[in-house]
C-alpha positions in Angstrom: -43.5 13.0 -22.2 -43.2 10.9 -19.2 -45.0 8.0 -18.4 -44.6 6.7 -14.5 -42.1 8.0 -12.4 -38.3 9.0 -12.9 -36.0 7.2 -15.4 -32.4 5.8 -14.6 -30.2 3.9 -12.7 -31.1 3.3 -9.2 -34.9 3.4 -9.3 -35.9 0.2 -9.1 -36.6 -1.1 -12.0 -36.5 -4.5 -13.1 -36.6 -7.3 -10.4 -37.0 -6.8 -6.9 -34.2 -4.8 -4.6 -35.6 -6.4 -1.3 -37.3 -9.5 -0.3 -38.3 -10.4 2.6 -38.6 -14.3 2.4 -36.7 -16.0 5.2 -35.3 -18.4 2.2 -36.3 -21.3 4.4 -37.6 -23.4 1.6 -33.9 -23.1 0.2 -32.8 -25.1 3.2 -31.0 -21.4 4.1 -31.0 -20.8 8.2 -31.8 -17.1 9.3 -29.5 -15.6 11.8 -30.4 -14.8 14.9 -29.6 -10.8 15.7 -27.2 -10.4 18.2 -26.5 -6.9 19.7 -23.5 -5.2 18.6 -21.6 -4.4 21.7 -17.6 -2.9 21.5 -15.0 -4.8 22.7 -14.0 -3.4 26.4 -10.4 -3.4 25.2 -11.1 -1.4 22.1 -8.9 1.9 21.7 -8.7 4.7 19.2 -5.8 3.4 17.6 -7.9 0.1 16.3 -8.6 2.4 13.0 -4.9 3.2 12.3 -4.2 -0.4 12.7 -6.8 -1.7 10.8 -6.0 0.7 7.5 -2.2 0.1 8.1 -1.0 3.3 9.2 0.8 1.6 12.0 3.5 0.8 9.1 6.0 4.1 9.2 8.3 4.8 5.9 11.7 4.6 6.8 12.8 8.0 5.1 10.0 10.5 6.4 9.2 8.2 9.3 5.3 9.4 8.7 2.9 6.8 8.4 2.1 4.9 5.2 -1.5 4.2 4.2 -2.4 1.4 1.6 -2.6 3.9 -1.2 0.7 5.2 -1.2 2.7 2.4 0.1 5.6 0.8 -2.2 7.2 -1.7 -0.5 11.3 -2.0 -1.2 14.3 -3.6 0.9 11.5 -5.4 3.0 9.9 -1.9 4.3 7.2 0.5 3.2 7.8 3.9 1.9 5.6 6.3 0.1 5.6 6.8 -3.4 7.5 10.1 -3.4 10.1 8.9 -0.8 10.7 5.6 -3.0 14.0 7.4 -4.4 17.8 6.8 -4.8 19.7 7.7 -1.1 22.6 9.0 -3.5 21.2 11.3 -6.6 17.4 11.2 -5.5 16.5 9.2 -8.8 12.6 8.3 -8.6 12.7 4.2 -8.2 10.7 1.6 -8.9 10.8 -2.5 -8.0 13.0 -3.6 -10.9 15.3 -0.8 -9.9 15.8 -1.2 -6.7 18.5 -2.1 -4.5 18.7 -1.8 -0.8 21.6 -1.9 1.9 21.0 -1.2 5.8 17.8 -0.1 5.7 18.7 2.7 2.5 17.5 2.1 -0.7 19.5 3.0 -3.9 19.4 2.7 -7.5 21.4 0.2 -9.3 23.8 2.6 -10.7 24.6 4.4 -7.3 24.9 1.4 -5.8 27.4 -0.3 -8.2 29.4 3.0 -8.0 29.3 3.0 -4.0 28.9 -0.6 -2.7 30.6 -2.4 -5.7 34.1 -3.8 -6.8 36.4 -1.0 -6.9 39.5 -0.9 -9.4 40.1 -0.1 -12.7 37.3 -0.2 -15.0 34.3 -0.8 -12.1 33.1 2.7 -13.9 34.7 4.8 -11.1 37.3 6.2 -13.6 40.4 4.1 -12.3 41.0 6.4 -9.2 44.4 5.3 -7.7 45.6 6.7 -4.1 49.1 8.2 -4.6 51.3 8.4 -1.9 
């Protein structure tokens, strides 16, 4: 049965939790308490800022928290709107490329943004006049 008490984490077992020796003998300084007094210029936006919600993403213009935020052509988007502007393609940083504030991947890009002519992979389309 039991002997003293209940068992597990969290009861106190073992040494001490608490103690209330000033530590001065360890050459440690107590503080003195100070009352905790708001700043006058504090406002209700202090907790957005602080947790970084002040950042928006660039595609759903929402804010991005800590949690979700990937960051990509020097801006932070959320994980779901990290895609391809083009074919919607789920990206990640090794497959990123960005261009005026849009992010592609490196396919889309190549076939939109790079050297055009024959053999750039868009299928040698020629103008006729």
């Amino acid at each position: 049965g039991k002997k003293s008490g209940p068992k597990g984490y969290g009861y106190g077992q073992g040494a001490g939790a608490l103690s209330s020796d000033p530590g001065e003998h360890l050459g440690i300084q107590p503080q003195e308490s100070k009352p905790h007094r708001p700043a006058p210029d504090s406002n209700p936006n202090k907790f957005a800022q602080k947790f970084g919600a002040s950042e928006r993403c660039p595609r759903c213009s929402k804010a991005v928290y800590a949690a979700e935020k990937v960051m990509g052509g020097g801006q932070p988007w959320h994980k779901t709107c990290f895609r391809c502007a083009f074919c919607g393609k789920s990206l990640d940083s090794a497959t990123v490329t960005d261009k005026d504030g849009e992010i592609y991947c490196k396919v889309c890009y190549a076939k939109n943004f790079g050297p055009k002519g024959m053999g750039m992979g868009n299928l040698g389309v020629v103008e006729e006049k």
